[in-house]
C-alpha positions as CSV (number, residue, x, y, z in Angstrom):
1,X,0.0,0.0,0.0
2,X,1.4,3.2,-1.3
3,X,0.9,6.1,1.3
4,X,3.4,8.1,0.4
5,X,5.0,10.7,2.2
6,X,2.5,13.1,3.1
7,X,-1.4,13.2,3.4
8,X,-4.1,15.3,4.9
9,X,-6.5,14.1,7.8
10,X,-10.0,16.4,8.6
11,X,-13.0,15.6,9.5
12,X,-14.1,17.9,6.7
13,X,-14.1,14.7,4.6
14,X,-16.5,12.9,6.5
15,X,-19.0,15.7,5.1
16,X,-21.6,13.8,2.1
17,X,-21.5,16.9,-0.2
18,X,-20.6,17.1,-3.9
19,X,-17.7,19.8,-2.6
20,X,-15.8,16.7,-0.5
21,X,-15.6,14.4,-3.3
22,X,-14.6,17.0,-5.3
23,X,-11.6,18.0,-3.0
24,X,-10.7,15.0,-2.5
25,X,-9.9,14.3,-5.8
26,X,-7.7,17.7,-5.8
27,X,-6.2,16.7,-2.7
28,X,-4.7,13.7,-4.5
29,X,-3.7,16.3,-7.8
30,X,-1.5,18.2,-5.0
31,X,0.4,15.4,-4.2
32,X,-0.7,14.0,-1.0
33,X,-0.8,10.6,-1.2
34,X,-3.8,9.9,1.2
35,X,-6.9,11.0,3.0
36,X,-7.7,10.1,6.7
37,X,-11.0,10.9,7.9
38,X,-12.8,9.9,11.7
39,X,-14.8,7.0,11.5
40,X,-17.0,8.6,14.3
41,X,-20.5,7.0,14.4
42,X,-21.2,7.8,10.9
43,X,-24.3,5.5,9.7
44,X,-23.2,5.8,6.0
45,X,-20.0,5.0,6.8
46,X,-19.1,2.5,3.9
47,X,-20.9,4.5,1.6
48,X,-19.5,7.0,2.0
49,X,-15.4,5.4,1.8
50,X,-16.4,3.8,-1.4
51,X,-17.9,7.2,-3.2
52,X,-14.3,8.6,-1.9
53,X,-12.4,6.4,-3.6
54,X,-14.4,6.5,-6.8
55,X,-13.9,10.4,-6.7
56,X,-9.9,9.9,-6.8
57,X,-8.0,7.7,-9.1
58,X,-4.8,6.3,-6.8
59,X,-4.6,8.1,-2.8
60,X,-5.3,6.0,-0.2
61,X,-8.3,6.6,1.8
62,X,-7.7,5.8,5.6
63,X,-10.1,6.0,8.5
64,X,-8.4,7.8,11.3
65,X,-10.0,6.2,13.3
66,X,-12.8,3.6,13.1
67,X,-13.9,3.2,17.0
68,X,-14.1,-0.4,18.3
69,X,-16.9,0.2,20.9
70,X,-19.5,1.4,18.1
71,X,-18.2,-0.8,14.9
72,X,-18.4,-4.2,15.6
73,X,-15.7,-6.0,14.2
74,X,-18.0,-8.0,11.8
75,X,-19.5,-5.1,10.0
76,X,-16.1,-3.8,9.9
77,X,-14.4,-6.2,8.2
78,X,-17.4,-7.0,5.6
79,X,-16.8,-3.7,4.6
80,X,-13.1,-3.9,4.4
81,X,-13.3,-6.9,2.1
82,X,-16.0,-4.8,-0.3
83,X,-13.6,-1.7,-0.3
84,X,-10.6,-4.0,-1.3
85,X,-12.1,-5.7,-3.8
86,X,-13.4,-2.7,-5.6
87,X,-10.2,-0.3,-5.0
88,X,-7.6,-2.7,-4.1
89,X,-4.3,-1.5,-1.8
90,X,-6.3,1.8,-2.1
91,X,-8.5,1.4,1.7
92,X,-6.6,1.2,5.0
93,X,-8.5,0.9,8.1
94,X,-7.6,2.5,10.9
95,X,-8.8,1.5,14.6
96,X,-8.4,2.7,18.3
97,X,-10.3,2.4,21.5
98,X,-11.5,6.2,21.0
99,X,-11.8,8.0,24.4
100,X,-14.0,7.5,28.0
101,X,-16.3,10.3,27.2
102,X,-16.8,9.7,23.8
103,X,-18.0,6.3,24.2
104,X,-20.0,6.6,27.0
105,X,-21.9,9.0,25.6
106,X,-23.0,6.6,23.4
107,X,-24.2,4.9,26.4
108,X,-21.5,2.1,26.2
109,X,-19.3,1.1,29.3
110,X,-15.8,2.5,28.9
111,X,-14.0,-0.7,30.4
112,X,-10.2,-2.3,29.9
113,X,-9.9,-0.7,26.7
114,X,-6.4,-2.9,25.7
115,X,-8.3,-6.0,26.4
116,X,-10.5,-4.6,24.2
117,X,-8.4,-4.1,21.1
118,X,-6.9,-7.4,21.8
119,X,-10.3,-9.1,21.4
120,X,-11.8,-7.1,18.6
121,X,-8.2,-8.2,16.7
122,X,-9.3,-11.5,17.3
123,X,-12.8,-10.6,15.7
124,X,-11.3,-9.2,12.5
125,X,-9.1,-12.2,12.0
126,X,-11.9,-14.7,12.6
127,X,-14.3,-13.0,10.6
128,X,-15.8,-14.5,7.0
129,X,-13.4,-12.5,5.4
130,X,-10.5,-11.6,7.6
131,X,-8.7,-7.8,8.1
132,X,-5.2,-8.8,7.0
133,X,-2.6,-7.8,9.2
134,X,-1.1,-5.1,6.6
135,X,-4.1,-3.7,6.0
136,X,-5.1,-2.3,9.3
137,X,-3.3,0.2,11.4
138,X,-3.8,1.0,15.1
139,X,-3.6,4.6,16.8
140,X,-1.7,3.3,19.4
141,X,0.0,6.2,21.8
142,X,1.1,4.1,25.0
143,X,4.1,1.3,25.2
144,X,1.1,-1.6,25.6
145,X,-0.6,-0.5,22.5
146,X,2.3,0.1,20.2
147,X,3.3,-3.4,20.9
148,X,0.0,-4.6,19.8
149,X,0.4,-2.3,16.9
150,X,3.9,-4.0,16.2
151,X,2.6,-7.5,16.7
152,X,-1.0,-7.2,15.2
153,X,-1.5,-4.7,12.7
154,X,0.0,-2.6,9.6
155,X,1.5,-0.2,12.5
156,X,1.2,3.3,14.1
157,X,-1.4,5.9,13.3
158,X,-0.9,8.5,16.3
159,X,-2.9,11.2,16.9
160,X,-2.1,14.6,18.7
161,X,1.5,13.9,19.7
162,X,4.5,16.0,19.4
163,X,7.7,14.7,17.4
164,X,9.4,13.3,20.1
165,X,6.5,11.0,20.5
166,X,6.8,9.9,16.3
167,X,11.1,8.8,17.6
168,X,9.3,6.8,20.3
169,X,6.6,4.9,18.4
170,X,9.5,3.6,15.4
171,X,11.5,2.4,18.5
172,X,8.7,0.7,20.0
173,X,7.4,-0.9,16.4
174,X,11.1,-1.6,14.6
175,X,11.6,-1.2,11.0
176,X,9.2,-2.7,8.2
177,X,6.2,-1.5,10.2
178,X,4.3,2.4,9.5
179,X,4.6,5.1,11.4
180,X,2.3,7.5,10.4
181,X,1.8,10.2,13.0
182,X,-1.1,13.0,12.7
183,X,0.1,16.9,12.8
184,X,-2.1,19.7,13.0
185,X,-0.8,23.1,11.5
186,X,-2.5,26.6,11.1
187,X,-1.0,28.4,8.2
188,X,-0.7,32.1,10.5
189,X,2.4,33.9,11.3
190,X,0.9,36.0,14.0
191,X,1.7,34.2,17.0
192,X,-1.5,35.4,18.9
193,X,-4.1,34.5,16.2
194,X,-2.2,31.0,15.5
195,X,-2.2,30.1,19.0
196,X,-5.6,31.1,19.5
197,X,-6.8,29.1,16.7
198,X,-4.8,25.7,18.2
199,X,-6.2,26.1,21.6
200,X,-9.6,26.4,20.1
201,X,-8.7,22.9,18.3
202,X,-6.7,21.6,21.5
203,X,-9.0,22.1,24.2
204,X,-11.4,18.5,24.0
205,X,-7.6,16.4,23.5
206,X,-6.7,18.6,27.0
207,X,-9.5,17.1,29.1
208,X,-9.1,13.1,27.3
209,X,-7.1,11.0,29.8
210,X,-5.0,9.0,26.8
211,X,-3.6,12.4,25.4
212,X,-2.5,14.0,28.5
213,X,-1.4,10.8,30.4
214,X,1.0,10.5,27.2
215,X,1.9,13.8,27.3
216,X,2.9,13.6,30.9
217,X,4.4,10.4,29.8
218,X,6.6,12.4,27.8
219,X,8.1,14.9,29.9
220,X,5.3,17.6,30.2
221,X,4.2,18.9,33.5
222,X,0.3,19.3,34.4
223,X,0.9,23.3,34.6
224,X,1.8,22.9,30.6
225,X,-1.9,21.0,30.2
226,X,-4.0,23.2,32.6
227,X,-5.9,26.5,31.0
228,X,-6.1,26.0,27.5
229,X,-1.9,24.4,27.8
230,X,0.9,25.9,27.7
231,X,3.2,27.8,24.6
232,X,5.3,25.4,25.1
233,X,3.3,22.2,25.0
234,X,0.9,23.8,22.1
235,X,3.7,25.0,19.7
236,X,5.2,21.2,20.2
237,X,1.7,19.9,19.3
238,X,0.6,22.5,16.4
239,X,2.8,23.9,14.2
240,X,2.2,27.1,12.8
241,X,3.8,30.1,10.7
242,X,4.2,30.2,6.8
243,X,4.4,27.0,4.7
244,X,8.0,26.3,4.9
245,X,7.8,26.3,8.8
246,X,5.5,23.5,8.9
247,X,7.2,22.0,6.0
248,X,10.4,21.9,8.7
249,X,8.1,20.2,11.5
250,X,7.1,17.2,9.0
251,X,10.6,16.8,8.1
252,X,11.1,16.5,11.6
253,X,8.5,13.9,12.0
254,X,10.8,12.1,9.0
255,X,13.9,12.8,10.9
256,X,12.3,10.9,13.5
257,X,11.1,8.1,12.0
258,X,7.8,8.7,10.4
259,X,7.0,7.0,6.8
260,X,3.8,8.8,6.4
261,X,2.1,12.6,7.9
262,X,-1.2,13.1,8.1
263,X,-1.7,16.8,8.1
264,X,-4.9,18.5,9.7
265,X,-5.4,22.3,8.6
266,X,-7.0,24.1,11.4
267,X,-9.2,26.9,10.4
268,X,-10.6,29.8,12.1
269,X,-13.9,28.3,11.8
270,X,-14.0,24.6,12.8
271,X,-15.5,22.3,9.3
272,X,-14.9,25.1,7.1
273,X,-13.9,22.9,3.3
274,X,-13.0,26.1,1.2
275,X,-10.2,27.4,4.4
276,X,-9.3,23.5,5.0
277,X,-8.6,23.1,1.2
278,X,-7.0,26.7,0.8
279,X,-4.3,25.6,3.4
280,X,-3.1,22.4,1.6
281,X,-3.1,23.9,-1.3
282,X,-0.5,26.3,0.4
283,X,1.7,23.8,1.7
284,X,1.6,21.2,-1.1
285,X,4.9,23.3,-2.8
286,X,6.7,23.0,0.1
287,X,6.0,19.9,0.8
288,X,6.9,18.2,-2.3
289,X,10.4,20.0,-2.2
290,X,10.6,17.8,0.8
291,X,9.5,15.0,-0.9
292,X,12.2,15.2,-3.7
């Protein structure tokens, strides 16, 4: 499966409008080389992967991420086996055990969330038509779960984690597995208005216990967490400035062992397509400079 070096990740593309398909096709033209989207508890899910990859012609389309509490691991893999066998090496699913709140509020209890993943691995490879291993990726963030991601799946799809975090996750899963970490960027120089705009998009990952236990994990302190976090901790999270800044950060994510970047253009306004599009249309230069 060809990921390539760079792709974007929104939840902008989980939108059924003409407009998504549409951008996602240009979002291939620019050069990225996939496009993640939350699984969430989308109804139309499948329906709406498969009208993805009809609208582009080679990118990947990734699910970042499907949640195992509210997809059961048979409907899950059924519609793994249809998206592979219509667009094949073009669909790779991504799964986690989401986040307390999230999945009790979908009236589900929130309980051993490791044994969890364990079991609904087990589910995918006993299903009718099994998830192969290298076709599946897990956001794993702690040591426990990137094991299991070494051991069980594709490998690493981590979410809201600064670079330091990418060095640890190719350590913990060894060569010949993916790394493929998520970075969110706002394309401002004005340190106020860029800040302000990655708090905005910071402040629900502040208050979920698997971010900020891994962020602790990693050397931050819970002064850099509390009241909308710290400069410190959000300019390691979100980078920010003019496209060849950011361009710097995902080579640093390289650097450190990433294969693969999923980048998330924050916006001023939270869903907003044209902004979203207008960002990784400024970055794609840059980018595939890096990529040469």
């Amino acid at each position: 499966m060809q990921l390539g070096s760079t792709g974007v990740w929104s939840g902008v593309f989980r939108q059924e409008k003409p407009e998504v398909l549409k951008a996602a096709a240009e979002i291939e033209d620019l050069g990225y080389g996939a496009i993640w989207m939350p699984g969430g508890q989308h109804a139309g899910l499948a329906d709406h992967l498969q009208n993805l990859l009809k609208a582009t012609r080679r990118a990947v389309v990734a699910t970042g991420i499907v949640s195992i509490w509210t997809h059961p691991a048979s409907a899950t893999a059924a519609t793994h086996h249809a998206l592979e066998h219509a667009f094949p090496d073009r669909f790779l699913l991504g799964i986690g055990i989401s986040h307390q709140r999230a999945v009790e509020g979908a009236g589900i209890t929130y309980a051993k969330p490791l044994s969890k993943l364990r079991e609904y691995l087990e589910e995918l490879d006993a299903a009718p038509q099994p998830v192969p291993v290298d076709e599946r990726i897990l956001a794993s963030l702690g040591p426990l779960s990137l094991k299991l991601a070494r051991d069980r799946s594709l490998g690493t799809h981590p979410y809201f984690m600064p670079v330091e975090h990418t060095r640890i996750s190719r350590a913990a899963v060894g060569p010949g597995k993916i790394v493929a970490p998520e970075q969110m960027v706002v394309l401002e120089t004005n340190a106020e208005r860029a800040r302000t705009i990655a708090r905005a998009a910071a402040d629900r990952y502040l208050h979920a216990p698997n971010y900020v236990n891994n962020l602790l994990r990693l050397g931050f302190t819970d002064a850099d967490i509390a009241n909308g976090g710290s400069e410190r901790l959000i300019d390691a999270l979100i980078a920010w400035g003019e496209p060849a800044v950011i361009a710097q950060r995902i080579a640093e994510h390289h650097a450190a062992g990433a294969d693969h970047v999923c980048i998330q253009v924050l916006t001023e306004t939270p869903g907003d397509l044209d902004a979203a599009m207008a960002g990784w249309r400024q970055l794609a230069p840059a980018l595939n400079t890096l990529a040469r």
